[in-house]
VEXVO-595605 format. One record per residue (C-alpha): residue in one letter; x, y, z. Coordinates in steps of 0.5 Angstrom, whole numbers. Example, Ala and Ser with C-alpha at 12.3 -4.5 7.8 and 13.67 -1.06 7.14 Angstrom:
BEGIN
<code = A, xx = 25, yy = -9, zz = 16> .
<code = S, xx = 27, yy = -2, zz = 14> .
This chain:
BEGIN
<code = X, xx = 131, yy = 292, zz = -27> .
<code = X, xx = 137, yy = 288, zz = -22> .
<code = X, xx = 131, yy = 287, zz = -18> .
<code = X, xx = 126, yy = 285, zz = -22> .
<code = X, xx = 132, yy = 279, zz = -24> .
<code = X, xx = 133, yy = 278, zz = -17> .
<code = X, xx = 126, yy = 276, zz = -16> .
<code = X, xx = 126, yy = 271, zz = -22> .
<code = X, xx = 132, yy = 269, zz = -23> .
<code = X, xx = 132, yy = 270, zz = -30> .
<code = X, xx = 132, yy = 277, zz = -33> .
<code = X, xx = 124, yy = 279, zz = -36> .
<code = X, xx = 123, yy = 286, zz = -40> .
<code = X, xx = 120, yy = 291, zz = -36> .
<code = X, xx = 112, yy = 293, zz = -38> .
<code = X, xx = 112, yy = 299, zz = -41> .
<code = X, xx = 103, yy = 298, zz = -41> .
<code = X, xx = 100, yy = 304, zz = -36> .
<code = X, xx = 98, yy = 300, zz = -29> .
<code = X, xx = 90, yy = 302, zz = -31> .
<code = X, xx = 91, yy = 298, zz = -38> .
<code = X, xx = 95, yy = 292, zz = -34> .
<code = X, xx = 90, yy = 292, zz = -29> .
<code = X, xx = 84, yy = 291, zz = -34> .
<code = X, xx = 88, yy = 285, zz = -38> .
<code = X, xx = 82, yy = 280, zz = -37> .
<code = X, xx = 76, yy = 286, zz = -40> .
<code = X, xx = 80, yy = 286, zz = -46> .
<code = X, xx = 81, yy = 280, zz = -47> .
<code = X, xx = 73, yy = 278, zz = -46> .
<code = X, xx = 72, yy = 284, zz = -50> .
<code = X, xx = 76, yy = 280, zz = -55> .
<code = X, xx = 73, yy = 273, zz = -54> .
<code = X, xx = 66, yy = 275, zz = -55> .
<code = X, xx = 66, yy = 274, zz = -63> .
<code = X, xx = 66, yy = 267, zz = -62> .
<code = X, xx = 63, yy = 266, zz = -55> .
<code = X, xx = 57, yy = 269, zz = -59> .
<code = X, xx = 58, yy = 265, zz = -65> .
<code = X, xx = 58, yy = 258, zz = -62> .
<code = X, xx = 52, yy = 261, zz = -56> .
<code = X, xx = 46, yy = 263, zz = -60> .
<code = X, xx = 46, yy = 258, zz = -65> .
<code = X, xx = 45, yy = 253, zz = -59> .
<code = X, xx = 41, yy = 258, zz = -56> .
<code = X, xx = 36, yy = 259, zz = -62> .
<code = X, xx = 34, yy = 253, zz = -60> .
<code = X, xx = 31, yy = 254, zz = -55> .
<code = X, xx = 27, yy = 259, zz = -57> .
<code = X, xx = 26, yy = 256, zz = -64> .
<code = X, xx = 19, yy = 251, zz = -60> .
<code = X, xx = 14, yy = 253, zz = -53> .
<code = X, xx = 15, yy = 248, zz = -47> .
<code = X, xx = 8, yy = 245, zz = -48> .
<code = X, xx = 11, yy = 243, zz = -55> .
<code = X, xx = 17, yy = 241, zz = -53> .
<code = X, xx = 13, yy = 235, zz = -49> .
<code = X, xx = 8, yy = 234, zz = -54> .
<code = X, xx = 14, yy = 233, zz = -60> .
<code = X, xx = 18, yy = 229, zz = -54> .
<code = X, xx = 12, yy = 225, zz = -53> .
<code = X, xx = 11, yy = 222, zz = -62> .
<code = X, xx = 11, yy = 216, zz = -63> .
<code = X, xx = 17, yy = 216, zz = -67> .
<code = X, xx = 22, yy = 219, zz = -63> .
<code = X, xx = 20, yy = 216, zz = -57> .
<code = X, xx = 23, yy = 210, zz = -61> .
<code = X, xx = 29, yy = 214, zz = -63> .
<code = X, xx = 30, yy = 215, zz = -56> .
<code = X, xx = 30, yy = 208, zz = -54> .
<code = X, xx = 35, yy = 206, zz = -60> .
<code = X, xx = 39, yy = 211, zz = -58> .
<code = X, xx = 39, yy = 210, zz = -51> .
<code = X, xx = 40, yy = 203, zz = -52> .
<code = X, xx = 44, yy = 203, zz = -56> .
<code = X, xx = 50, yy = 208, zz = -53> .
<code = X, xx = 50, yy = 204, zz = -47> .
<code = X, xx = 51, yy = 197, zz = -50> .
<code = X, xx = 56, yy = 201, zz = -53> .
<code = X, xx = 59, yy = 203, zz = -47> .
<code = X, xx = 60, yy = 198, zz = -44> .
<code = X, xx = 63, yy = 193, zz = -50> .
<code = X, xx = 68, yy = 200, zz = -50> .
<code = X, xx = 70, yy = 199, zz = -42> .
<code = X, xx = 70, yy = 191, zz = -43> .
<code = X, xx = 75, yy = 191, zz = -49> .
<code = X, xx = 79, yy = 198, zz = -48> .
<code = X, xx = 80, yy = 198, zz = -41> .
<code = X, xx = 85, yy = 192, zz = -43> .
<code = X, xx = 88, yy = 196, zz = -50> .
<code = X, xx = 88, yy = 203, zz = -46> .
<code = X, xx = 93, yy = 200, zz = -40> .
<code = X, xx = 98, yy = 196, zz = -46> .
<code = X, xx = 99, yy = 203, zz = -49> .
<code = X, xx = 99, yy = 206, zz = -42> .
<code = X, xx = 104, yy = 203, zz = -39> .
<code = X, xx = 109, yy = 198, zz = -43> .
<code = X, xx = 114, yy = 201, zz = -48> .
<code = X, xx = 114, yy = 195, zz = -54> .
<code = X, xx = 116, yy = 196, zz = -62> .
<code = X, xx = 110, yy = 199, zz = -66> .
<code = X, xx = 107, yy = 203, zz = -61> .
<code = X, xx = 107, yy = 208, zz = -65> .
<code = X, xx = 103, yy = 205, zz = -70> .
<code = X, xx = 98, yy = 202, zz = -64> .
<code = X, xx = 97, yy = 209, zz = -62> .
<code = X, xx = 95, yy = 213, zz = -69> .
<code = X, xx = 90, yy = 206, zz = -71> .
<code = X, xx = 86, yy = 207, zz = -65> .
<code = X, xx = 86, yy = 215, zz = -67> .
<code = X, xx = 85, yy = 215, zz = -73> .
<code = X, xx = 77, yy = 214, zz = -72> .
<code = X, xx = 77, yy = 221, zz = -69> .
<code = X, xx = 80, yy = 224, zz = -75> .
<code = X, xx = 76, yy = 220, zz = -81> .
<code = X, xx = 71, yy = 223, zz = -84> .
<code = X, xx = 64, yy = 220, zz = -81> .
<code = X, xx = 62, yy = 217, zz = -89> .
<code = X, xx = 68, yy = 214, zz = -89> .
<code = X, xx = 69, yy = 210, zz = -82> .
<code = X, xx = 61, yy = 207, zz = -84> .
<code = X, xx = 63, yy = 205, zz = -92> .
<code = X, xx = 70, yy = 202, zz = -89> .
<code = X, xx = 64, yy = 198, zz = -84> .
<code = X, xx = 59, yy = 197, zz = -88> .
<code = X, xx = 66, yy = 194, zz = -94> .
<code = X, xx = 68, yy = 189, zz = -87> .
<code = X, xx = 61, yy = 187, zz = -84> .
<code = X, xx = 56, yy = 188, zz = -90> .
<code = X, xx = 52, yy = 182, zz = -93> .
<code = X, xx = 58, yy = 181, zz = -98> .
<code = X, xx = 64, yy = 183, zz = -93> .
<code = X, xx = 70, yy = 180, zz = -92> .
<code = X, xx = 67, yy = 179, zz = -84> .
<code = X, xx = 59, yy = 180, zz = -87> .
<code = X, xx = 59, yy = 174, zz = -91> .
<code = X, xx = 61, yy = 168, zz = -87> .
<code = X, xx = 56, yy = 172, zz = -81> .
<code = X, xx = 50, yy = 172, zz = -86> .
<code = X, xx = 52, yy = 164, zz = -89> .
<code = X, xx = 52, yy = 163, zz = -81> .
<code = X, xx = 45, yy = 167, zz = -81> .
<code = X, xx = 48, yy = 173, zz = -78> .
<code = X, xx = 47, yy = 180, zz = -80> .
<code = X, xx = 49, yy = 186, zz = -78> .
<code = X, xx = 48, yy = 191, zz = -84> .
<code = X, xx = 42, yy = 195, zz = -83> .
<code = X, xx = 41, yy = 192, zz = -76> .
<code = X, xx = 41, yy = 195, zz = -69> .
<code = X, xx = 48, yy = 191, zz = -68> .
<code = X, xx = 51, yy = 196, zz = -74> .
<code = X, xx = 49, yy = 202, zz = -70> .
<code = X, xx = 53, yy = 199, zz = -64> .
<code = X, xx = 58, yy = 198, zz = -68> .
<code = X, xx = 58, yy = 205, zz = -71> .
<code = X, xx = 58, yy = 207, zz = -64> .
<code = X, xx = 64, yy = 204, zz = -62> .
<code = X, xx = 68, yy = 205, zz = -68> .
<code = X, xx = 67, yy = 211, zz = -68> .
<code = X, xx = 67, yy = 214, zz = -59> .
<code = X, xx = 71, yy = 208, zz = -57> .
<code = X, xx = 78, yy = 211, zz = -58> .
<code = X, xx = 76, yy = 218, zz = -53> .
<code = X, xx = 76, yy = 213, zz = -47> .
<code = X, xx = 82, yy = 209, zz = -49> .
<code = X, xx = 86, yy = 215, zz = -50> .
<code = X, xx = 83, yy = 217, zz = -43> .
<code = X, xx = 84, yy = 211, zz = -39> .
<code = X, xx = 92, yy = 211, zz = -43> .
<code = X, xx = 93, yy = 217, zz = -40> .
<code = X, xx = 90, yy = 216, zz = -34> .
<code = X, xx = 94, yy = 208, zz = -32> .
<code = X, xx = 101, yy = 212, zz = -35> .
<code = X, xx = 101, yy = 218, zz = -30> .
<code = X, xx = 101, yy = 212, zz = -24> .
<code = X, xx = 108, yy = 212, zz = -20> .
<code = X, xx = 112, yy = 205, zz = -22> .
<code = X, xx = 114, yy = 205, zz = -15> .
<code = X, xx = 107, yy = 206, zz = -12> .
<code = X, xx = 105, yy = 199, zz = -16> .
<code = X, xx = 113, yy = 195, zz = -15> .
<code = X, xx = 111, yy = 196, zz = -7> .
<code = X, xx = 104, yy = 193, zz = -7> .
<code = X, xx = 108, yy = 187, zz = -10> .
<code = X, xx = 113, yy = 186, zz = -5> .
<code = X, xx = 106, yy = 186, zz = 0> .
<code = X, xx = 104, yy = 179, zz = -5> .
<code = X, xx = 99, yy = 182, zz = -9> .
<code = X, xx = 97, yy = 179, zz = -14> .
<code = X, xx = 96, yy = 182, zz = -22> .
<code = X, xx = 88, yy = 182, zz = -20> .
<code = X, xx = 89, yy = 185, zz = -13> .
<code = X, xx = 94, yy = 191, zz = -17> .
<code = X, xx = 88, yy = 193, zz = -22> .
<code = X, xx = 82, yy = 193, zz = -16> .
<code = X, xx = 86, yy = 196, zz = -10> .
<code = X, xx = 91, yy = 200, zz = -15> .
<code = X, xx = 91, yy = 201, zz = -22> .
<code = X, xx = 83, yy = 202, zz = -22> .
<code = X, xx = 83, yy = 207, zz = -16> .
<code = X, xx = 89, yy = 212, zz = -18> .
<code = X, xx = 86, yy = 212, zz = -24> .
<code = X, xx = 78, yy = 213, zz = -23> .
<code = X, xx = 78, yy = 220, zz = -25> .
<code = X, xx = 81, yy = 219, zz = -33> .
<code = X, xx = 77, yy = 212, zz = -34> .
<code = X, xx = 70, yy = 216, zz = -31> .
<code = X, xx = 71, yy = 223, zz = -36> .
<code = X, xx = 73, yy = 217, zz = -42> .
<code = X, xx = 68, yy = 214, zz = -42> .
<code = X, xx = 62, yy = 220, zz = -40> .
<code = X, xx = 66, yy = 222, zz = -47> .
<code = X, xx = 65, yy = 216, zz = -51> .
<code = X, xx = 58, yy = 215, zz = -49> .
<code = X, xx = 56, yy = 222, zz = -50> .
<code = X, xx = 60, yy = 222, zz = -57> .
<code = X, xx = 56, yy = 215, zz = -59> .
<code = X, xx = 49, yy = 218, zz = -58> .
<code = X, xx = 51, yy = 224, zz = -62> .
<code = X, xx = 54, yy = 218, zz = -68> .
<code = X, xx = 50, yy = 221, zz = -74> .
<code = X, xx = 55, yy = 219, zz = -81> .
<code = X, xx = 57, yy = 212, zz = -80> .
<code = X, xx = 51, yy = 210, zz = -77> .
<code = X, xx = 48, yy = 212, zz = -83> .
<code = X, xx = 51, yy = 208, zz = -88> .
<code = X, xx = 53, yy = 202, zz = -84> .
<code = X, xx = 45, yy = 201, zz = -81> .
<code = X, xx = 41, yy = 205, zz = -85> .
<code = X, xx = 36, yy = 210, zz = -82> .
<code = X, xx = 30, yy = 206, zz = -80> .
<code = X, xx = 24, yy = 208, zz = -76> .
<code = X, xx = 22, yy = 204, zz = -70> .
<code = X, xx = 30, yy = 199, zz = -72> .
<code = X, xx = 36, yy = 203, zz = -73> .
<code = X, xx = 33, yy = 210, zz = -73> .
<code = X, xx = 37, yy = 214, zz = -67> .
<code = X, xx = 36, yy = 221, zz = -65> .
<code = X, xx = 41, yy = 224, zz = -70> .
<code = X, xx = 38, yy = 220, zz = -75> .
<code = X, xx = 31, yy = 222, zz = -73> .
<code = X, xx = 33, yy = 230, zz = -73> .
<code = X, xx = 36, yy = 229, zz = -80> .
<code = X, xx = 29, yy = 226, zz = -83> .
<code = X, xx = 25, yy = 231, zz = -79> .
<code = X, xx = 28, yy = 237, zz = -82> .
<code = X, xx = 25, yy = 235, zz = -88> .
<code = X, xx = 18, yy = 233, zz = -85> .
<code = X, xx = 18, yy = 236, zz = -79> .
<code = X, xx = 22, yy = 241, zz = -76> .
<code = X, xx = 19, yy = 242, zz = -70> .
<code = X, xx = 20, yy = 234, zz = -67> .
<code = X, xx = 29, yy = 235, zz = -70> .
<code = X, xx = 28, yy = 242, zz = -65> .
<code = X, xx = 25, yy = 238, zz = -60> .
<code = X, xx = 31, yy = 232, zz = -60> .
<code = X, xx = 36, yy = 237, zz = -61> .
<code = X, xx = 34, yy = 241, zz = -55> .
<code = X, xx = 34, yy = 234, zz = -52> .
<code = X, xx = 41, yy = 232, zz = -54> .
<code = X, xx = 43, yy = 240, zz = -52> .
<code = X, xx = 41, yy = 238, zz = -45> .
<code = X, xx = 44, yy = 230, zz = -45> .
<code = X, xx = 52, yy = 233, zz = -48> .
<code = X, xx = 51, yy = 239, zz = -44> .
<code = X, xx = 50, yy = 234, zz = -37> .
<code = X, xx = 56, yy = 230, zz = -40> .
<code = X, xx = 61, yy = 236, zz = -40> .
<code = X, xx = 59, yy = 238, zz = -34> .
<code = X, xx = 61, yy = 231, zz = -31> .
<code = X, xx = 67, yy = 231, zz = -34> .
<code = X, xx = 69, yy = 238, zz = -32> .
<code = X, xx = 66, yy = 236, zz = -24> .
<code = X, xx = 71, yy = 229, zz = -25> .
<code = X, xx = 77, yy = 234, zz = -27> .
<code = X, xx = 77, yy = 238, zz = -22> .
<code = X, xx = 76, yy = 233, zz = -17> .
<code = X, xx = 82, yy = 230, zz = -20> .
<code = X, xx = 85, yy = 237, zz = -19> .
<code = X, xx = 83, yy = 237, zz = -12> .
């Protein structure tokens, strides 16, 4: 026991386990943990059984869901890049400075993370549709946003927007003070600062936001929904498609939930790959 404090520092109960049971510590766990390995594994798995390789390509190959996919790869990118424009700058304001009111900034750009979808596309639809408090001076201007592939873009970005600027807030919060004070004294400029400093040191969580951003804007389904419509050929992105092939064809929702599967799973990849790169 004296040595068992010495060694630590601090005084640790002695583990009265046998040495047999303490050595196979990680085979019970995993014995424990496979209910819910299972229960999150086969349904994805199912999936895949669920349609033969040449129907996969076939259904892949429609019409409608090439549309689908189209729309939703258009539309996730837009909103990527309107996400990395205007959230760079908010993610490095709530990184960086202390100011009254943080707080209140931090749960507003959250709260689409917890709302439910039904709520964030009818509070979209109240501000941007034809008779909204924004929607009706656009629609009087001539601009619709309703029902459009603007209202997905919005959904979108409503929606995912708040992953990456968390991320990128984190990441800009975790560069030494000292570091950006010397590059100051060297003459540099706030623009020479954010290219050669700020953006280097922080790389890896802008990337791992903003794969999460794009990959959870692909998947919108909620607000997308209510606030655009579920229009083939013009608002009808690949959750949207999956839902009404559910009712008329089931082989062509396997086929885009198999192909959204893949897309989230490659993402999830990237940011586990940019994580440990970070580590590293």
């Amino acid at each position: 026991m004296a040595e068992n404090l010495h060694q630590t520092g601090r005084w640790q109960r002695p583990s009265r386990l046998p040495s047999r049971w303490r050595e196979s510590g990680p085979v019970w766990w995993a014995v424990f943990s496979m209910p819910v390995l299972l229960f999150l594994a086969i349904p994805v798995l199912l999936l895949f059984f669920e349609v033969r390789p040449a129907d996969l390509w076939m259904q892949l190959g429609s019409e409608q869901t090439r549309q689908a996919v189209v729309i939703s790869m258009k539309t996730s990118l837009i909103s990527l890049a309107i996400i990395l424009l205007l959230g760079t700058p908010l993610a490095y304001l709530t990184g960086r400075f202390q100011f009254r009111g943080r707080a209140v900034l931090e749960t507003l750009i959250d709260l689409p993370t917890v709302l439910p979808p039904s709520v964030a596309g009818l509070a979209l639809l109240l501000a941007f549709g034809r008779r909204g408090l924004l929607g009706a001076p656009l629609n009087d201007l001539g601009l619709q946003i309703a029902f459009t592939q603007a209202a997905v873009v919005g959904a979108q970005v409503f929606v995912a927007g708040s992953l990456y600027i968390r991320s990128a807030a984190i990441g800009f919060a975790l560069i030494d003070p000292e570091i950006l004070e010397a590059s100051q004294l060297d003459g540099a400029s706030t623009l020479q600062q954010l290219r050669h400093v700020v953006l280097p040191l922080s790389r890896y969580a802008l990337l791992s936001g903003a794969v999460m951003s794009w990959s959870r804007a692909l998947g919108e389904f909620g607000a997308t929904i209510l606030f655009a419509g579920n229009l083939p050929g013009r608002t009808q992105t690949m959750p949207l498609a999956i839902y009404l092939g559910f009712e008329s064809s089931l082989e062509s929702a396997v086929a885009l939930s198999i192909l959204l599967v893949l897309l989230s799973s490659l993402a999830l990849l990237g940011v586990r790959w940019l994580s440990r790169g970070r580590m590293d």
